[in-house]
C-alpha positions as CSV (number, residue, x, y, z in Angstrom):
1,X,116.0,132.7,160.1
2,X,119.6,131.7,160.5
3,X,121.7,130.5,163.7
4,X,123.0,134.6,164.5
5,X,118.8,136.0,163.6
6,X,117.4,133.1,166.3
7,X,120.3,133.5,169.0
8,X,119.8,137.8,168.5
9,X,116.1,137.3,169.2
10,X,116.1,135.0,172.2
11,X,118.4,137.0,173.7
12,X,116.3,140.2,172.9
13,X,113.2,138.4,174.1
14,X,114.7,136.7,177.5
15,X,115.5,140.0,178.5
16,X,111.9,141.7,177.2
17,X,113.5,144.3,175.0
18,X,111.3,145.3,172.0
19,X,112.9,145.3,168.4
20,X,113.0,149.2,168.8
21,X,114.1,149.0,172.3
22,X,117.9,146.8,171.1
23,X,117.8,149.0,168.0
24,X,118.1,152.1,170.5
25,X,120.8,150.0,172.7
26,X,123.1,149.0,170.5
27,X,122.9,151.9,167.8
28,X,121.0,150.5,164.9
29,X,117.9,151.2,163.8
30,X,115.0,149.2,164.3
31,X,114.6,147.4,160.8
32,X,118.4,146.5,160.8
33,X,117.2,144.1,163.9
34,X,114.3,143.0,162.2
35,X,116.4,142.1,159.1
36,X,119.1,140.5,161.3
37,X,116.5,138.1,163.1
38,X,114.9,137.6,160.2
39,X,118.1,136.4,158.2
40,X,117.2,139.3,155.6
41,X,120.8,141.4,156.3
42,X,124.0,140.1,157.7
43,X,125.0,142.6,160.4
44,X,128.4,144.3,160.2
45,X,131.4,144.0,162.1
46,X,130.4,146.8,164.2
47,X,127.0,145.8,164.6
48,X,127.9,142.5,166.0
49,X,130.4,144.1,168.4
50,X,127.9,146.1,170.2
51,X,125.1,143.5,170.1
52,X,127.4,141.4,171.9
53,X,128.5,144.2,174.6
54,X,125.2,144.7,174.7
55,X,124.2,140.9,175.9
56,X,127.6,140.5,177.8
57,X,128.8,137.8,175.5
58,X,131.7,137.0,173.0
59,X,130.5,137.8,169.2
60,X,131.2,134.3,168.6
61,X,128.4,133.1,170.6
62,X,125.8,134.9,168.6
63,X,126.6,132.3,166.1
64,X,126.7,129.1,168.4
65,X,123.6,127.0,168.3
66,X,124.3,125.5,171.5
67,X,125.2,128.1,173.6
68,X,122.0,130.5,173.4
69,X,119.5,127.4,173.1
70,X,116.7,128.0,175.4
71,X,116.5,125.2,177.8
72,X,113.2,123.5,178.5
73,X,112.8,121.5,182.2
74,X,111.7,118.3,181.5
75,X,108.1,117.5,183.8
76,X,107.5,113.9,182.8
77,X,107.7,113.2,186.4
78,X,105.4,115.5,188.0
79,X,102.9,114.2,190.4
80,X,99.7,116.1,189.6
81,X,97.3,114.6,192.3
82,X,94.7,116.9,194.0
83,X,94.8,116.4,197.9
């Protein structure tokens, strides 16, 4: 999976939307997302457009590795102590 297949499918997921359930959204159908996320097909011009609408983001983010990173809290400094 490439940088645009991993940023399509975090989005996707942190919003809960089923392969089939983007597909619908943005017009495609549901193995083009598969493919996409997957690395299997490059999306076209068009396609990226309306992902992007679709997410409220510039197409140039889908293929940012920074921006779309999920960010993980760091706990080292929790205090776990039963009272």
């Amino acid at each position: 999976m490439g940088i645009l297949g991993n940023n399509v499918q975090i989005l996707r997921k942190q919003r809960g939307l089923s392969q089939e359930k983007l597909a619908e959204k943005v017009d495609v159908s549901k193995n083009t997302i598969s493919d996409i996320e997957k690395g299997k097909k490059f999306a076209r011009a068009n396609t990226l457009v309306r992902i992007a609408e679709f997410f409220n983001i510039q197409v140039y983010e889908l293929f940012s590795p920074k921006v779309l990173c999920p960010i993980i809290p760091k706990v080292s400094s929790i205090n776990l102590v039963k009272k």
